[in-house]
KOLVO-501470 format. One record per residue (C-alpha): residue number from 0; chain; x negated, y, z. Coordinates in steps of 0.02 Angstrom, whole numbers, plus 50000, padded with zeros to 5 digits. Last residue first. Layout:
BEGIN
NUM  A  X  Y  Z
...
This chain:
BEGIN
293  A  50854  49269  47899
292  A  51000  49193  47993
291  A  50878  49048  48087
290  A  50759  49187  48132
289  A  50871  49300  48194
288  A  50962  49150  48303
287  A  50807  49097  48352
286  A  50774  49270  48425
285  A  50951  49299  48488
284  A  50913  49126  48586
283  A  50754  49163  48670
282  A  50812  49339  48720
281  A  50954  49252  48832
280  A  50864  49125  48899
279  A  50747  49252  48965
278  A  50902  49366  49045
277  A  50966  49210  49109
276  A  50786  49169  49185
275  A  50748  49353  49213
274  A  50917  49389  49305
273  A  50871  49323  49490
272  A  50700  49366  49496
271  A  50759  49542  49472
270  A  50892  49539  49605
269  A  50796  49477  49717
268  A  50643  49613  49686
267  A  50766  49743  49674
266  A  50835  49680  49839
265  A  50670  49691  49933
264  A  50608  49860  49858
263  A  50787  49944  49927
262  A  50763  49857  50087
261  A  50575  49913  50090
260  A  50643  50102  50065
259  A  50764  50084  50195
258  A  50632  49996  50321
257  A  50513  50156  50304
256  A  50665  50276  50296
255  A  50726  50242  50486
254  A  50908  50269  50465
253  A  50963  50438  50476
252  A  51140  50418  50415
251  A  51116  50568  50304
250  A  50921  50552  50275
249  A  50903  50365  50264
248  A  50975  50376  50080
247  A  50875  50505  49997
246  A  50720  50426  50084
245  A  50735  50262  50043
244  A  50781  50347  49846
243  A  50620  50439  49844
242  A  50496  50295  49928
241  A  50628  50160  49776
240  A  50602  50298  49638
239  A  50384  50309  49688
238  A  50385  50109  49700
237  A  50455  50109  49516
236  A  50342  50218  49447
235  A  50199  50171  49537
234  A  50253  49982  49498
233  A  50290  50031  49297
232  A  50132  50118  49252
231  A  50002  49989  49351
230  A  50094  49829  49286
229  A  50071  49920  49117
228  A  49887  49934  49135
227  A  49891  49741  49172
226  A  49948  49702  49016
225  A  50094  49599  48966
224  A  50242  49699  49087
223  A  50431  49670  49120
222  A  50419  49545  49231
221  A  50235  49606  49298
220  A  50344  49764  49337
219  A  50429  49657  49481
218  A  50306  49571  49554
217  A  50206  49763  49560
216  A  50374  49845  49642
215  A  50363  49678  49765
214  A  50150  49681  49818
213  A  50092  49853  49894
212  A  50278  49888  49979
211  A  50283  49747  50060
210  A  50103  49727  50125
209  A  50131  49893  50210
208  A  50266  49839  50301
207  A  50208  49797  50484
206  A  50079  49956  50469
205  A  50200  50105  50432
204  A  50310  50115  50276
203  A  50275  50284  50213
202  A  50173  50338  50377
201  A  50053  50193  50341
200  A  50031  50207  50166
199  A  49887  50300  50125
198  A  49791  50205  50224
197  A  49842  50030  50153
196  A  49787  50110  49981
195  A  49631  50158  50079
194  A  49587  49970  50123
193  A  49641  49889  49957
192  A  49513  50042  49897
191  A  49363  49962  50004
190  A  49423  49784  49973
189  A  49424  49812  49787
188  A  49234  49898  49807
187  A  49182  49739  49900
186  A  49238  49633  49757
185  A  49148  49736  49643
184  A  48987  49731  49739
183  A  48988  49538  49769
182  A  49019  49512  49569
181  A  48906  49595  49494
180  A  48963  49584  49313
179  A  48815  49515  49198
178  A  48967  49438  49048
177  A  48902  49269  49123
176  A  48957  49335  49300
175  A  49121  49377  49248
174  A  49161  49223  49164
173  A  49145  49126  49342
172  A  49232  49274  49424
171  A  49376  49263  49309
170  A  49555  49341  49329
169  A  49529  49481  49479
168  A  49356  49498  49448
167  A  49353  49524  49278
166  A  49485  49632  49287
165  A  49397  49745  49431
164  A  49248  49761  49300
163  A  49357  49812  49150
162  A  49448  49948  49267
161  A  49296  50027  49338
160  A  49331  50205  49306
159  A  49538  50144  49336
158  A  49508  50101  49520
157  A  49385  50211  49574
156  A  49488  50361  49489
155  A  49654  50311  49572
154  A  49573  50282  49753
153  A  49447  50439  49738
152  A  49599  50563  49656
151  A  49726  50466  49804
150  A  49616  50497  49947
149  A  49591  50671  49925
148  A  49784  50718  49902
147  A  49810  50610  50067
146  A  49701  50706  50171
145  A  49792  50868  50108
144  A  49955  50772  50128
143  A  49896  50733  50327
142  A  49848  50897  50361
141  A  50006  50964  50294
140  A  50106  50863  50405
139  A  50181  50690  50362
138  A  50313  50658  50510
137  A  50465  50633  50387
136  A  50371  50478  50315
135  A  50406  50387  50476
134  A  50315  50208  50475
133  A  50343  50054  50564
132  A  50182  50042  50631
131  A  50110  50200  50646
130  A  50262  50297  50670
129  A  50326  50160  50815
128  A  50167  50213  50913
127  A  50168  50403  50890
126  A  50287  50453  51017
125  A  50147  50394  51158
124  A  50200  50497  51305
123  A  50056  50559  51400
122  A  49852  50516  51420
121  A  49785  50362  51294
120  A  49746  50211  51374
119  A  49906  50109  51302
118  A  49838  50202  51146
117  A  49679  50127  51165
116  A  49732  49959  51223
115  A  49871  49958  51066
114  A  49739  50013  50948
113  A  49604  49864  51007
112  A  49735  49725  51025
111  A  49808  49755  50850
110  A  49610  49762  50781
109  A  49583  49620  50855
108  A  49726  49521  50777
107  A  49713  49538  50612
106  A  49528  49553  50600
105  A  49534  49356  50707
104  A  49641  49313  50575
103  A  49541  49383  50426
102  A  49376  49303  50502
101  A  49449  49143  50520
100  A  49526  49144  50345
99  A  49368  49161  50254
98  A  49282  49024  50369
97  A  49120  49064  50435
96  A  48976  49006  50327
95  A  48943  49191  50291
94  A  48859  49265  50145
93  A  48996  49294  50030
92  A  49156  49297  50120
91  A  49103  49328  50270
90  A  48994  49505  50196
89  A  49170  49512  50099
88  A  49295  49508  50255
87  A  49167  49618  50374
86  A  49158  49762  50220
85  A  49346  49757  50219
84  A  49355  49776  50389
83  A  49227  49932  50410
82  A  49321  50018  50293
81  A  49492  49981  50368
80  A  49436  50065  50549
79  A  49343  50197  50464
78  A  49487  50242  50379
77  A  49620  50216  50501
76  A  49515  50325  50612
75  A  49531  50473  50497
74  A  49705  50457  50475
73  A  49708  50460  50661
72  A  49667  50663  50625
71  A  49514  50714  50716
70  A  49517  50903  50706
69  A  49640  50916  50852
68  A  49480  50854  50967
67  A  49567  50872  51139
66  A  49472  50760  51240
65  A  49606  50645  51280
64  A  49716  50680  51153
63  A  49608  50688  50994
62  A  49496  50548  51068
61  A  49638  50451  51108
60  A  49712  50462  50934
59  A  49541  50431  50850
58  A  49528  50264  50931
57  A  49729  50208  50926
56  A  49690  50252  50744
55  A  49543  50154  50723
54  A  49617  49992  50801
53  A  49773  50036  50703
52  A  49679  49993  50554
51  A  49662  49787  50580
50  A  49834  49777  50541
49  A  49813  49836  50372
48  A  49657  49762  50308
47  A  49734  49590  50381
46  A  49884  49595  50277
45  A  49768  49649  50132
44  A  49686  49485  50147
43  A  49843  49399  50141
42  A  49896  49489  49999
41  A  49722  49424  49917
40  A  49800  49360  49773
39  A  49675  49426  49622
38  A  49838  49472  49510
37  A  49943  49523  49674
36  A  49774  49637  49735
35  A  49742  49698  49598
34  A  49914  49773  49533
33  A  49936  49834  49717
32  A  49768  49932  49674
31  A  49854  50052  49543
30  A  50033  50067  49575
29  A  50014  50066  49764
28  A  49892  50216  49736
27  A  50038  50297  49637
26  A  50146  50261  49741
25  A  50064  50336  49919
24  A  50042  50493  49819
23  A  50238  50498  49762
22  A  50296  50442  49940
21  A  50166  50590  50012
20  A  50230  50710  49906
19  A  50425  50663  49967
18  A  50390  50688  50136
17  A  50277  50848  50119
16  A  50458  50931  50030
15  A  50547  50837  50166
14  A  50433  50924  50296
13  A  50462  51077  50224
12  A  50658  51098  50256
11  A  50772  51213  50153
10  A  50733  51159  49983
9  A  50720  50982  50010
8  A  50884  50981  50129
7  A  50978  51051  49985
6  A  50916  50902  49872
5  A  50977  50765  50021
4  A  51150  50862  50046
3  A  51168  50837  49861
2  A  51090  50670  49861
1  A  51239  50607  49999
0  A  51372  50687  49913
């Protein structure tokens, strides 16, 4: 009952059409650099990347109000805004002598404190703040997929044009730079599409669960996956049937879909864990029992 309400909604409504697009986009680019950044484990690093975004949209959301630039999509600021962080993690990283961690805590918080004083600042009633942060995928206008669209082709195609390089990077710098890899430019250009991949997810989820769904539908396919390719496949996959599903189910009741959909990711990733030692076990022994009957 529930998906057949859900599936007549879809055709009658538009903004559950642009809903589910921008689950399948978002997916996809989760798919893709989530796989890098669970194998290279810089969740916390992402963390940072995401929080550090609303600075730029509280930014471009004031100037859009205030001044009345409707161009200036806060999309747009969370770009710049996540950008400019990821540049300011790996120039501390690399060059620095300031502690990694330092400078992705004090990203973390700063960039909180600037969105929330410019959208404090900001003229009216703020009905945006909870979609930014906890996410409302029903709010995705057309703007926003076309914006979207764009990011996803340069997030998917930077990621899999350089896919040798980015593996080096993520399992063996020390290897990497025998083999003539520049190291300090790839690792930038993770941090640049970590930060877009946040980007794109921020009305899915919003900006407290981003991290969520960018690292359990990968933990999960790397159960079920050898290469990293195939960690890609199956976490886009998967992470676009748990967006679809969050949705399907949050529609009825209307329960906020963002923490529906990260529910749904949370107990698949339980229930996962769970079963692969029994299911494990289980494999090991009709093997040896093969080989012992042939």
């Amino acid at each position: 009952m529930i998906m057949s309400d859900f599936l007549g909604a879809i055709v009658e409504h538009s903004f559950l059409r642009n809903a589910l697009i921008a689950g399948a986009l978002a997916s996809i680019a989760c798919g893709v650099i989530g796989t890098y950044v669970v194998t290279r484990r810089i969740t916390l690093i992402a963390g940072s990347l995401a929080h550090s975004v609303l600075g730029g949209m509280g930014a471009a959301y004031y100037a859009r109000v205030a001044y009345g630039w409707e161009w200036l999509h806060p999309l747009y600021g969370a770009m710049v805004a996540a950008i400019l962080a990821a540049f300011i993690i790996s120039v501390a990283r690399i060059y620095a002598k300031e502690r990694e961690d330092t400078v992705i805590s004090a990203l973390w918080a700063i960039g909180m404190a600037i969105g929330i004083m410019f959208i404090f600042r900001t003229p009216g009633y703020k009905t945006d703040l909870m979609t930014y942060l906890f996410g409302n995928i029903v709010m995705v206008d057309d703007q926003a997929v076309q914006l979207l669209i764009w990011l996803d082709i340069l997030i998917v195609t930077g990621g899999l044009l350089f896919y040798n390089q980015l593996l080096a990077v993520c399992f063996d710098e020390e290897f990497a730079k025998l083999r003539g890899v520049n190291i300090t430019f790839f690792y930038t250009f993770l941090l640049c599409l970590t930060a877009l991949t946040i980007v794109t997810l921020i009305y899915v989820v919003g900006i407290v669960m981003v991290i969520a769904l960018m690292t359990l539908p990968v933990s999960v396919a790397g159960r079920f996956s050898t290469k990293l390719w195939q960690m890609m496949v199956l976490a886009a996959i998967l992470s676009t049937i748990l967006t679809t599903t969050g949705l399907a189910i949050s529609y009825g009741p209307d329960l906020p879909p963002g923490a529906t959909t990260i529910l749904l990711a949370g107990t698949v990733y339980v229930l996962v864990n769970l079963g692969a030692g029994p299911l494990r076990r289980a494999i090991v022994i009709l093997i040896k029992r093969r080989q012992a009957a042939g």
